[in-house]
C-alpha positions as CSV (number, residue, x, y, z in Angstrom):
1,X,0.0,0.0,0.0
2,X,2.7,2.2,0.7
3,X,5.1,1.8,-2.4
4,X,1.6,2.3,-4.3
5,X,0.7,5.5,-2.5
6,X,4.5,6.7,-3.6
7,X,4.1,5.7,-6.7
8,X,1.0,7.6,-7.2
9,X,2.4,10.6,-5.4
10,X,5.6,10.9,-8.1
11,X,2.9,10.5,-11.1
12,X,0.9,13.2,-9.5
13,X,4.4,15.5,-9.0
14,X,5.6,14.9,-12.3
15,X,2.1,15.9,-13.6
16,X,1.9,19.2,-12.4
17,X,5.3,20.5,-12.3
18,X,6.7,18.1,-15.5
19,X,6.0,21.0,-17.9
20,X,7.3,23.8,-16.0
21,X,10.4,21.8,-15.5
22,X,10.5,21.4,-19.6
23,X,9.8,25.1,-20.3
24,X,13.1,25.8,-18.2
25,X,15.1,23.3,-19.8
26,X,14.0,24.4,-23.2
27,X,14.7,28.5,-22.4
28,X,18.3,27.4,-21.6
29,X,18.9,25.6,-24.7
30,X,17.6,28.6,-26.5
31,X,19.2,30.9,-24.6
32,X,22.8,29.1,-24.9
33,X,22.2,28.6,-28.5
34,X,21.7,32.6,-28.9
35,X,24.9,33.4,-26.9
36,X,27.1,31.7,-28.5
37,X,26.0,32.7,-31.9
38,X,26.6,36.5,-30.4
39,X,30.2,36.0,-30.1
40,X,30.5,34.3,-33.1
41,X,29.4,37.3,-35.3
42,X,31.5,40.0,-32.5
43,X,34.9,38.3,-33.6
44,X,34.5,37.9,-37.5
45,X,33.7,41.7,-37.1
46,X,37.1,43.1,-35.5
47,X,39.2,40.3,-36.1
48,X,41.8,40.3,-38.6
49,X,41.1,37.9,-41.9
50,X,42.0,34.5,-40.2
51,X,40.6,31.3,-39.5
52,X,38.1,31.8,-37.2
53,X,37.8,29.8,-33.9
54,X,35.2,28.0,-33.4
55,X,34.0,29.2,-29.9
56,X,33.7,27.2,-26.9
57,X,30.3,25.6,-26.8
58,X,29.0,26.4,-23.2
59,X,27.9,23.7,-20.7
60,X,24.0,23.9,-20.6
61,X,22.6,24.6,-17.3
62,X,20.6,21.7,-15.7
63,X,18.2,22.4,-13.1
64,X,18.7,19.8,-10.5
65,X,15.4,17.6,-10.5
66,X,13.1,18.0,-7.5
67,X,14.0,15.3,-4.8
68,X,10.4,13.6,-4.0
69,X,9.6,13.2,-0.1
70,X,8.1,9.5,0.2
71,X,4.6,10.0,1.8
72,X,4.7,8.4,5.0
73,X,3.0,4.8,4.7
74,X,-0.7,5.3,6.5
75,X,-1.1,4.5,10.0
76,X,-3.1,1.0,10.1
77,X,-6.2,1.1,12.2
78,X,-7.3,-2.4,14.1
79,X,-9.7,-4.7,12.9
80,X,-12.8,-4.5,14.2
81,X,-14.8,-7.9,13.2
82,X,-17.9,-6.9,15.1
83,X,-18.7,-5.2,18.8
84,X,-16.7,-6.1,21.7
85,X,-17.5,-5.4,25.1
86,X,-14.0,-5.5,26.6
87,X,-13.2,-2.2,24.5
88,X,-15.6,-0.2,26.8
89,X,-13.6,2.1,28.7
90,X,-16.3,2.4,31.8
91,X,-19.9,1.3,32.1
92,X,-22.2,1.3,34.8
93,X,-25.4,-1.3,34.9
94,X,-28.8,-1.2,36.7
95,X,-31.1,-4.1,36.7
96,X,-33.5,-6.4,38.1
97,X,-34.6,-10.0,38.3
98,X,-37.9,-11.1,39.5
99,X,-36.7,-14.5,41.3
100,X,-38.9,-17.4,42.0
101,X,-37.1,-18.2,46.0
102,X,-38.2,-20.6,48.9
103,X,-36.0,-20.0,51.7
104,X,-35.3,-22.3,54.1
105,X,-34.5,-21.8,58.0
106,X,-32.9,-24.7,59.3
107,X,-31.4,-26.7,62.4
108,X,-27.5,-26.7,62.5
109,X,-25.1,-29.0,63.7
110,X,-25.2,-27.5,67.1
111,X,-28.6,-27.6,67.2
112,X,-30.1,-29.8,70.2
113,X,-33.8,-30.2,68.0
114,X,-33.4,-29.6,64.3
115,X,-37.5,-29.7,63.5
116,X,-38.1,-27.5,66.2
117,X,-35.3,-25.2,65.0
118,X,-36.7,-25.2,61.4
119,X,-39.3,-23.3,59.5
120,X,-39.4,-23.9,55.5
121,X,-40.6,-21.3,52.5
122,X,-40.1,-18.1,54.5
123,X,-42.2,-15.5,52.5
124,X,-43.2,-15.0,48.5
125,X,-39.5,-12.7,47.3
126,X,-39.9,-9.4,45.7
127,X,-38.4,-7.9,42.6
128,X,-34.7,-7.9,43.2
129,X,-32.7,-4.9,42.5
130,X,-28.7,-4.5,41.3
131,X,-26.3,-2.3,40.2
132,X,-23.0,-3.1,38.1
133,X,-19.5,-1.2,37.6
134,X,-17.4,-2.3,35.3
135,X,-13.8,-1.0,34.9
136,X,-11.6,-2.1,31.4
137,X,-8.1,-3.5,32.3
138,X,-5.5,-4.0,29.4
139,X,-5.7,-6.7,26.9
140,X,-9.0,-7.4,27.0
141,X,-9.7,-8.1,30.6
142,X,-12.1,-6.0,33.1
143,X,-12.9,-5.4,36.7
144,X,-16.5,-5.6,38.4
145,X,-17.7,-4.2,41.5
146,X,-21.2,-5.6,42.0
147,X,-24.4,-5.7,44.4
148,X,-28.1,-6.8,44.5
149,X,-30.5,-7.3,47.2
150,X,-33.7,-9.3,47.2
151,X,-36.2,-8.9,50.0
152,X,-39.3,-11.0,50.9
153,X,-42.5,-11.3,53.5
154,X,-45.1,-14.0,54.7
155,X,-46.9,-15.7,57.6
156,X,-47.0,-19.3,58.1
157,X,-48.7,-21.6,61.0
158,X,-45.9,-23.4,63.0
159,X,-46.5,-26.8,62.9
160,X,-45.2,-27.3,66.1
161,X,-43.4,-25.7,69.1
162,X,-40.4,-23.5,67.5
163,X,-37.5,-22.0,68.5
164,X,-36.5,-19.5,66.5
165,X,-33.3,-17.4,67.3
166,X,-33.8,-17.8,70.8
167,X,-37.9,-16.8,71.2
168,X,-40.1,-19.3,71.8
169,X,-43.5,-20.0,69.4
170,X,-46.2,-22.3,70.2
171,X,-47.9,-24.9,68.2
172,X,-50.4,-22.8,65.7
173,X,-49.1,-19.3,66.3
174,X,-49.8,-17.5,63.4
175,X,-45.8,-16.2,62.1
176,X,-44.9,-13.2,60.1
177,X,-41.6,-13.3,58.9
178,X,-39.7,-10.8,56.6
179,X,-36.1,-10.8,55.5
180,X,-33.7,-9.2,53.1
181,X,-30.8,-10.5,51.1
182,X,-28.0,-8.9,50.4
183,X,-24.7,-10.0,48.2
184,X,-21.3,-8.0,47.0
185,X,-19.4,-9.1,44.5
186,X,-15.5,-8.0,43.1
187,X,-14.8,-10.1,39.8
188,X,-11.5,-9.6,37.8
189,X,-12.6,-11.5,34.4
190,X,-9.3,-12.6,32.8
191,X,-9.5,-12.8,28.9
192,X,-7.9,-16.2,28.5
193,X,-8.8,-16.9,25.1
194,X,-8.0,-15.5,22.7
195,X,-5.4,-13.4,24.1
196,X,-5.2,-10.7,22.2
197,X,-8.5,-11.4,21.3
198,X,-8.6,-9.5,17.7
199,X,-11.3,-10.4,15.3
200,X,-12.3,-13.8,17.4
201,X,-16.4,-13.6,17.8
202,X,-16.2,-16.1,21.0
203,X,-13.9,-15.0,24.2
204,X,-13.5,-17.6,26.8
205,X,-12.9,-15.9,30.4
206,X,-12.3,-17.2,33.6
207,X,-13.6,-15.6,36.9
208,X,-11.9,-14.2,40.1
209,X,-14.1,-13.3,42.7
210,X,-14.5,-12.0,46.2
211,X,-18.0,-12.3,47.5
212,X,-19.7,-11.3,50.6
213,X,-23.5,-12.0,51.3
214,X,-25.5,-11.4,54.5
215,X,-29.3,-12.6,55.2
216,X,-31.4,-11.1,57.5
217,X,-34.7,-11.9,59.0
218,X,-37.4,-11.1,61.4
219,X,-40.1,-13.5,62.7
220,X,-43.1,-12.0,64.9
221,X,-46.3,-13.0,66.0
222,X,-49.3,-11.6,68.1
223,X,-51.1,-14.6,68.8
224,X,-50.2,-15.0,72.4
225,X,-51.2,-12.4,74.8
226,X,-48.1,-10.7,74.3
227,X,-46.2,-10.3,70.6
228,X,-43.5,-12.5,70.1
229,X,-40.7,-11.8,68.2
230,X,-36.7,-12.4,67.1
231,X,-34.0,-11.5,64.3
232,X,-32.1,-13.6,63.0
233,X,-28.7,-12.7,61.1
234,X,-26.6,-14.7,58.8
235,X,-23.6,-13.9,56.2
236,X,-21.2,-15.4,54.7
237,X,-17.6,-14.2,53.0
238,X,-16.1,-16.8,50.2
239,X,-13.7,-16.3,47.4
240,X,-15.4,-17.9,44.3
241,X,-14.3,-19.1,41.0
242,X,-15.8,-19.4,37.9
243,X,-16.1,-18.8,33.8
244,X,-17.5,-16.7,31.7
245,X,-18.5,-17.3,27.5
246,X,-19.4,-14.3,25.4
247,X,-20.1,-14.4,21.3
248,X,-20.2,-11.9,18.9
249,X,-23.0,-12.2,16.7
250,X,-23.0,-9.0,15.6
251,X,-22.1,-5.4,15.6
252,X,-25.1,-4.2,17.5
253,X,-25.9,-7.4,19.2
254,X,-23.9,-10.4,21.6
255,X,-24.5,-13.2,24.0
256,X,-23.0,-13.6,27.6
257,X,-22.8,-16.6,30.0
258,X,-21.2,-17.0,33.3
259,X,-21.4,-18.7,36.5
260,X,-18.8,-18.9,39.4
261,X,-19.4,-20.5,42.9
262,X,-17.3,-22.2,46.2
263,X,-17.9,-23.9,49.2
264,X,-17.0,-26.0,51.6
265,X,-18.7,-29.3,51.7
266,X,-21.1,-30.0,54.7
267,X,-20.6,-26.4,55.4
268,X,-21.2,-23.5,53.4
269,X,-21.6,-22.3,50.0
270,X,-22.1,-20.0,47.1
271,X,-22.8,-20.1,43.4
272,X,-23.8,-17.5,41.0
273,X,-25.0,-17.6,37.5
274,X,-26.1,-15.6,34.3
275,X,-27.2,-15.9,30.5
276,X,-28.1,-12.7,28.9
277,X,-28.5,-11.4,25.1
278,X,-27.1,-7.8,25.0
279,X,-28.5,-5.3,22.5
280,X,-26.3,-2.2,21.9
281,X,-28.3,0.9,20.7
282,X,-25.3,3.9,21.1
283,X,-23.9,3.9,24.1
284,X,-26.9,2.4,25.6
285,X,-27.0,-1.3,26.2
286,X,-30.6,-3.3,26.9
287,X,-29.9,-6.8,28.3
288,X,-32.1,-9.3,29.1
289,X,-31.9,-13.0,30.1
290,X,-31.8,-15.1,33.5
291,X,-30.3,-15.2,36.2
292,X,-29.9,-17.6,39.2
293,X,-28.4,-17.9,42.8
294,X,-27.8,-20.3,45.6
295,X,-26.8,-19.4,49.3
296,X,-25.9,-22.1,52.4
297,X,-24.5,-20.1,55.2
298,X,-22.4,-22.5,57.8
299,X,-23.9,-25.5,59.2
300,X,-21.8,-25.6,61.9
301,X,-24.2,-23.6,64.2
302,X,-27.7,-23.8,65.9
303,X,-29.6,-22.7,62.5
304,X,-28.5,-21.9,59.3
305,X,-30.1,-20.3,55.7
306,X,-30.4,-22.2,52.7
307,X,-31.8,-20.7,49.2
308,X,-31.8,-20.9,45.6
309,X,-33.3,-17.7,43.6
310,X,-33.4,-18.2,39.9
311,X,-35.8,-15.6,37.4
312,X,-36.3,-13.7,34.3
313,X,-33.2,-10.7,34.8
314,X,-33.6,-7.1,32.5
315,X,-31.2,-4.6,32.3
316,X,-29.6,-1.3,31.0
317,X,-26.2,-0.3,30.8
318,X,-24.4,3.2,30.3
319,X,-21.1,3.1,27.9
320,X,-19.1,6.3,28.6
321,X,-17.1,5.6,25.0
């Protein structure tokens, strides 16, 4: 490309100044040829009658031809085979999930009663919320800092005497319960392949996460002559693990998968997972898709949580490009 550029160039150079150059070189001709027939005539004028000299033919002036300047060979601009999300410089996501949940409160190890320590399908959850930041790192990889919280609420008969975080209900008390929970998440997502990942439509990334997650709930009832009532807290902090798959389809359009997760067996445990579709309109991005969760905070207590949220999950996310 470049040898053709300075190729075209010189044609271009020697079009426009090519017969100037031969106007010059043709007045010095003439002009040489006019001079020297001058002194020719001069000396057979004053000269006595003898052979006359030739005279000295003068060296025609040249005008040194232009030296060209190569055009500098153009600067080659990266191939771009469709959209890719790791070229974001900074993005920040809202969104929401509408999760189908049935936490469990159950007996621990330490527990001296487990059925009297347990009470199943806590409440109907709400819409959970969620915000995302994502932060570009070099070649391809990125940093998350991400939370969501999911509350719930409902009532429930006990089916027998319970203890509950240390209160006391009896048989046929009429419980409300209500609780909220809440998870943070810090994800580096390592671009393993390809590295650099160029024109390649599907990225394979692997997941390193930090992840804290609390649950908290309150359990209350006014069927005895005086109201009954208890909190109960839980959380758990885990480094997780995981991958991630995204594919290019298109410019304006890509799919994303992921799930990460740890735990300790018998004990306690995390997992996390997502399948979107991303549409890019601008710097505007609508995602939609599913997404799903499961939460065991340590056995190795009196009582312990246990849930498994899964949904339909929407979102929007802001490029600044």
């Amino acid at each position: 490309m470049a040898t053709k550029f300075a190729w075209a160039a010189s044609v271009a150079y020697a079009w426009e100044f090519g017969p100037n150059l031969v106007k010059i070189l043709a007045s010095g001709l003439i002009y040489c040829f006019c001079f020297g027939w001058c002194s020719l005539a001069m000396g057979q004028e004053t000269a006595p009658p003898k052979p006359a000299t030739p005279p000295q033919e003068q060296p025609v002036p040249t005008q040194p031809a232009p030296t060209q300047t190569p055009a500098p060979p153009p600067t080659p601009t990266p191939a771009r085979g469709g959209y890719d999300p790791s070229e974001t410089p900074f993005s920040i996501e809202v969104f929401g999930f509408k999760p189908h949940a049935h936490p469990d409160l159950l007996g621990g190890k330490k527990s001296t009663d487990r059925s009297a320590q347990t009470l199943r399908d806590l409440g109907k959850t709400r819409i959970g919320e969620g915000i995302r930041l994502s932060f570009p790192v070099r070649s391809g990889n990125t940093l998350e800092v991400s939370g969501f919280q999911v509350r719930g609420r409902g009532s429930e008969i006990a089916p027998q005497a319970l203890t509950l975080f240390g209160s006391t209900f009896a048989k046929g008390d009429l419980i409300s319960d209500s609780y909220a929970l809440r998870s943070f998440k810090a994800t580096f997502n390592y671009l393993s392949f390809p590295a650099p990942p160029g024109d390649r439509k599907l990225r394979f990334k692997t997941l390193y996460e930090i992840q804290y997650t609390s649950f908290k709930s309150k359990y209350s009832s006014k069927t005895e002559a005086s109201e009954i009532s208890s909190i109960g807290n839980k959380s758990l902090f885990l480094p997780t693990f995981g991958i991630g798959i995204s594919y290019l389809a298109g410019k304006n359009f890509h799919i994303e998968m992921r799930g990460s997760g740890f735990g300790f067996p018998h004990k306690s445990a995390t997992a996390d997972a997502e399948a979107t579709a991303v549409f890019r309109a601008g710097r505007i991005d609508v995602i939609v898709g599913g997404k799903g969760f499961y939460l065991k905070t340590s056995v190795n207590s009196e009582q312990y949580f246990r849930t498994t949220l899964y949904g339909p999950f929407a979102a929007l996310r802001y490029s600044f490009r």
